[in-house]
N, C-alpha and C positions, 0 to 999 in steps of 0.2 A: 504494500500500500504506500508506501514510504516513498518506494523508487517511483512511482506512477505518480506523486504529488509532486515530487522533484523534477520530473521529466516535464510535466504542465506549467510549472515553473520555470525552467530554462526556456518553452516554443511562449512563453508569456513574455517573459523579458525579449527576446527574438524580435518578436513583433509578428501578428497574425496575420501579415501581407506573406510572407513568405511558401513557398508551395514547396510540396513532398515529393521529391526524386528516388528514383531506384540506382542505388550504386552498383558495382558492378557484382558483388556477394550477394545481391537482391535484398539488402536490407535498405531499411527505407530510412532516408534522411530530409532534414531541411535544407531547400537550395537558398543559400542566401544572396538578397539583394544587393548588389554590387554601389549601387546608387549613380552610376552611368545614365547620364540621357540627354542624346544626342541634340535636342531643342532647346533645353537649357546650357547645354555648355556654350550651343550658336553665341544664345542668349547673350550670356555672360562677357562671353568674347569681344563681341558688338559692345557693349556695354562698356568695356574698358577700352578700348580704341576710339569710340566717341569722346570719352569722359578725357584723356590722354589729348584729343585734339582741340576736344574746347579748353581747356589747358594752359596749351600751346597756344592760343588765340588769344585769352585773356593775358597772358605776362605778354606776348608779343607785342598787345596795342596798348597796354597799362602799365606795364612796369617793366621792360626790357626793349631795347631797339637794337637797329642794326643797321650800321654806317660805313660807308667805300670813303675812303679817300682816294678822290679825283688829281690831287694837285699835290705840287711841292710845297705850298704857300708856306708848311709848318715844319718842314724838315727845319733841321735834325730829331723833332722828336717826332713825328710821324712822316712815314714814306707816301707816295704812290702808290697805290693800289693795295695797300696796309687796308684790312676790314676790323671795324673794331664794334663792342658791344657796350651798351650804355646802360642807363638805370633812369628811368624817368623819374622817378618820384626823389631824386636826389636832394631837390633845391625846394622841395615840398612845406618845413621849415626852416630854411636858410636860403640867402641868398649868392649867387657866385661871390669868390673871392677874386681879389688882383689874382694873376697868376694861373687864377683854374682854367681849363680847357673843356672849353663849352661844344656842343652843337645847337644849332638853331637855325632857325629858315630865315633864306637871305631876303633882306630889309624890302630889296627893290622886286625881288619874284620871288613869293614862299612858296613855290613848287621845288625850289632849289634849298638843300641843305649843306649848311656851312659850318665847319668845324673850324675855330679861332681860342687866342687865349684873350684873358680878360687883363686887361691894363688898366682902364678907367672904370671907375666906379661913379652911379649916380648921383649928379651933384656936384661932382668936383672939375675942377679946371686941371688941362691937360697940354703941356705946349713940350714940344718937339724941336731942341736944338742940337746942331752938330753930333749928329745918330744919338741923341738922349732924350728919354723920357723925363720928365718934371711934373711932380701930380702938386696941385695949389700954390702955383711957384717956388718951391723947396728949392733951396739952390744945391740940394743932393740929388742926382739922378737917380732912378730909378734901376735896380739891380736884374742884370738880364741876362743871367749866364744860360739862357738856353738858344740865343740868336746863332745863327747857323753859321755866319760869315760875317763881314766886316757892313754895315749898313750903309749903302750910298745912297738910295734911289728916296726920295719923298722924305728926308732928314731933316730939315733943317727950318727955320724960323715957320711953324705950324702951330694954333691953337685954336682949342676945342675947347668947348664949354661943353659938360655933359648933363644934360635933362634928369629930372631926377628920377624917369622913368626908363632907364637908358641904360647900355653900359659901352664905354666903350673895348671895340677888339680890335687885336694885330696878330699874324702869322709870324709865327718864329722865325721865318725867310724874310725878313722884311724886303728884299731887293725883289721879291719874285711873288708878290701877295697883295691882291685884291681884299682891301680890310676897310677898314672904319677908316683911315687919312682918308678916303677917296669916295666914301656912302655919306658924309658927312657935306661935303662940298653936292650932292647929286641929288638928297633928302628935300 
């Protein structure tokens, strides 16, 4: 009686989905449900490769981009054809610093994106003598050990008053860069 109440207990825990197979001694056993099925793995599959793409969709337009550089403008620190990946939500609470290296759509066609670094900041007065930066008239230049080569081109007795909505940018090439000296005068 014993073994019969233990046997009804074991096909109980089992689970009574399970159907009775004949082994090959012809004794009879439960075939167990493997839990395989084929519409549900589809399912499942779909499910994850959707969920994976929208994803990809949300950091791509919200919080991640992706950038070619077209030009020398900023050699030495970025090449030609250098791809690089950004963080949009960077500047979310803060604003650029001197120095940082932005992207942003260009002033005169925002269909065009331009990578530059930040020199002037909102506000301040910016004049340009003998290849040197001077932010609010400081009679110290402004420190630029990242300029590519010796600066000739667009150097010398230049100022700019900066909006307080504004910043100003220049390419680390200064000789070879399409920047703020030149959208300033065009604006």
């Amino acid at each position: 009686m014993k073994s019969e109440t233990l046997e009804e207990t074991k096909k109980i825990n089992r689970g009574a989905d399970n159907e009775m197979i004949e082994d090959r001694d012809g004794e009879k056993t439960e075939k167990q449900d493997d839990g395989f099925n084929l519409k549900t793995e589809i399912f499942s599959w779909i499910l994850t490769i959707g969920a994976a793409f929208l994803s990809a969709l949300l950091i791509g337009g919200f919080i991640i981009f992706y950038a070619y550089v077209p030009s020398g403008s900023m050699e030495n620190t970025l090449h030609a054809g250098n791809r690089l990946i950004g963080f949009r939500l960077a500047y979310i609470n803060k604003d650029p610093q001197r120095g940082d290296i932005i992207t942003f759509r260009y002033p005169l066609d925002e269909s065009e994106i331009f990578i530059k670094r930040v020199i002037g900041l909102p506000g301040e007065t910016l004049d340009i003598r003998d290849s040197h930066v001077y932010i609010n008239g400081s009679e110290t230049p402004l420190k630029e050990e990242y300029l590519k080569e010796e600066w000739e081109v667009a150097n010398n007795e230049l100022h700019y008053e900066i909006p307080e909505d504004c910043f100003f940018v220049m390419g680390d090439n200064r000789n070879n860069s399409a920047d703020g000296r030149y959208w300033a005068e065009e604006a």
